[in-house]
C-alpha positions in Angstrom: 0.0 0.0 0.0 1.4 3.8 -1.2 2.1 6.3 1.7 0.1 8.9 2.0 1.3 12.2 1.3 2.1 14.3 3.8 -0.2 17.8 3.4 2.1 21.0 2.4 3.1 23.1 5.2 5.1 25.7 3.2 4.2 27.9 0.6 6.3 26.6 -2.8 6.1 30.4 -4.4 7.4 31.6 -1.1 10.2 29.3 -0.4 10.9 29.4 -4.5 11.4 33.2 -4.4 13.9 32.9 -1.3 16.0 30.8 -3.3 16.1 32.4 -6.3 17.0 35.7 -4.3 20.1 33.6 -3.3 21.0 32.7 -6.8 19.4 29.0 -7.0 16.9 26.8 -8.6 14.9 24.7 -7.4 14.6 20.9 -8.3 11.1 19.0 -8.6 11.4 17.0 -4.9 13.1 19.7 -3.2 9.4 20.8 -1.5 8.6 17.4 -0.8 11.5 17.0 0.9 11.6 20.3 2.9 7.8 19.6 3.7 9.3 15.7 5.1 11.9 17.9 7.3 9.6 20.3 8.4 7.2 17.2 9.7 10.0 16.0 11.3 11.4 19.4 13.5 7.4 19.2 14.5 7.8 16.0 16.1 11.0 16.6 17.6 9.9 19.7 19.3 6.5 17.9 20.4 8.1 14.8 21.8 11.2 17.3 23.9 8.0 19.0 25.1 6.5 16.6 26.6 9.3 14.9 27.4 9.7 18.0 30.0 6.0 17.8 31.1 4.8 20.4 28.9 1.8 20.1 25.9 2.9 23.6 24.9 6.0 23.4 22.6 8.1 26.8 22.8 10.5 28.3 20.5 13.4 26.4 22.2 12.1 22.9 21.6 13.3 23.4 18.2 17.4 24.4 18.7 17.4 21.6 21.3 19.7 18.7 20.1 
C-alpha cells in the first residue's frame, strides 16, 4: 500500500522566491523533501515538550539537540 502524502506546510512560491534571491533553482522534490523535514522538526519539538512535562511546545524545543 502507497504512503500517504504528507499535506504541504510551506508555501512553494514563497520558499521558490527565497531561493532564487540567493541565486538557485529549485529541483522538482526539493518541496517534498523540505515539507518531510519540516514534519520531522514538529515532532522533535513535540516529543522534547512533553518529554519535560509540557503540551505547549516553545521556540526552544526546536534548537534543542
Amino acid at each position: 500500500m502507497a504512503k500517504k502524502p504528507m499535506e504541504p506546510l510551506v508555501i512553494a512560491s514563497k520558499a521558490k522566491g527565497v531561493l532564487k534571491k540567493a541565486g538557485c533553482n529549485t529541483a522538482g522534490d526539493a518541496f517534498e523533501a523540505l515539507n518531510g523535514y519540516i514534519y520531522w522538526l514538529l515532532e522533535q519539538a513535540a516529543k522534547r515538550a512533553k518529554s519535560n512535562g509540557r503540551k505547549t511546545v516553545r521556540g526552544h524545543d526546536f534548537m534543542a539537540g
